[in-house]
N, C-alpha and C positions, 0 to 999 in steps of 0.2 A: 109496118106492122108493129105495134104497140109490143114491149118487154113483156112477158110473163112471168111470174115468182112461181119459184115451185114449192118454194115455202114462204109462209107469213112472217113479214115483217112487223116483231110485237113489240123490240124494245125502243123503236121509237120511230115515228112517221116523217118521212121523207120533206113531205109539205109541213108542216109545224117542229123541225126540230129546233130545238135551242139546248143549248148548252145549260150545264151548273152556272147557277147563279148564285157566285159567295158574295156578290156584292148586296145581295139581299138578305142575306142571311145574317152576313156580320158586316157592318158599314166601314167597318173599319181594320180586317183581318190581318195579317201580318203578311207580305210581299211573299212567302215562305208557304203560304197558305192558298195564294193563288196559285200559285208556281204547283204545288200539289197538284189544287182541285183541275188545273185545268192538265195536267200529265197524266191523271185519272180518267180526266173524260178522254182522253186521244188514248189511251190504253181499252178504255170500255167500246170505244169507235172501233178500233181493228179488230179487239175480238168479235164484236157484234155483223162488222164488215166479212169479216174469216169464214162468218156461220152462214153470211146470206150466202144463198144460190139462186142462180139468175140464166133462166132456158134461154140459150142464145139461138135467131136464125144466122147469122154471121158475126165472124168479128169485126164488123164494122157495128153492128148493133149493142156489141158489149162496150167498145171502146166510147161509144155513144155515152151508153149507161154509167159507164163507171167516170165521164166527167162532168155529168152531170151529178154525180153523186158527190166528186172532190168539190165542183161547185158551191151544194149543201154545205157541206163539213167548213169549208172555208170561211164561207158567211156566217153560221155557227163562231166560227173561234172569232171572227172581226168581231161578231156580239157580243161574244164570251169579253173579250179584248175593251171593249165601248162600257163594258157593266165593269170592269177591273180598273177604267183608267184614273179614276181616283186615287188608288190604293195605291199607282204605280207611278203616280206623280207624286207622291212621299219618298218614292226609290229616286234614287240618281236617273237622270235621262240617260246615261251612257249606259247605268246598271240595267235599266229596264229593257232597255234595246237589246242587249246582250242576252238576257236571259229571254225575251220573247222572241228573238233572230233563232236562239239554240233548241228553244221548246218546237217551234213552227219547221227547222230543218229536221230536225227528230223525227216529226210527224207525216212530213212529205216523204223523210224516205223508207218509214211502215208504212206509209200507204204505197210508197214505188212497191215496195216485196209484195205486198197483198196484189198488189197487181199483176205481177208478172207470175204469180204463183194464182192467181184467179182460174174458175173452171173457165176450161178451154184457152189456157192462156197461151202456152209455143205449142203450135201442134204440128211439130217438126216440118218445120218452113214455110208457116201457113202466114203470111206475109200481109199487114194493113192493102189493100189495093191491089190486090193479084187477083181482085175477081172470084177470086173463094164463096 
């Protein structure tokens, strides 16, 4: 049975999401500037994440939902990541790795707490595979 929203998803669609594009904006921004625009979008992601609600029949159906959802978000930032790697081959390789190693674990572990704090998320021992 297909996911049902119990509210609309307005600020931005599942199917067409893409990231801030500073590499279109300014071809040439300061390493300092991506590093923002993209701490912005993974800040505007969780809050946005925080507000959906998503009627689950089991939790198998949400854990479903919400990796296909880290799916989106991930390929979003590889894009994000693909439109910035100009900008970030002006940085050191070591520099840049370090700073998009630090921005991406940030981000994975807002999205761990969204998760585990998701509707219906421990519903005291209600266990992946127990048949629930």
């Amino acid at each position: 049975m297909p996911l049902q929203l119990t509210a609309p998803v307005t600020a931005w669609d599942l199917e067409d999401f893409d990231c801030v594009d500073v590499a279109q904006r300014d071809p040439h921004p300061p390493p300092s500037a991506v590093e923002g625009s993209l701490r912005a979008e993974i800040d505007r992601l969780q809050a946005e994440l925080a507000t959906l609600r998503v009627e689950h029949r089991t939790k198998d159906d949400q854990i479903k939902f919400l990796r296909e959802l880290l799916n989106k978000l991930s390929q979003g930032i590889l894009d994000f990541l693909r439109q910035a790697s100009p900008i970030l081959q002006e940085v050191s390789q070591q520099e840049a790795a370090s700073r998009t190693g630090h921005l991406l674990s940030e981000w994975h572990q807002k999205f761990t707490d969204l998760m585990q704090q998701s509707p219906g998320g421990d519903r005291g021992g209600d266990h992946v595979g127990s048949g629930s």
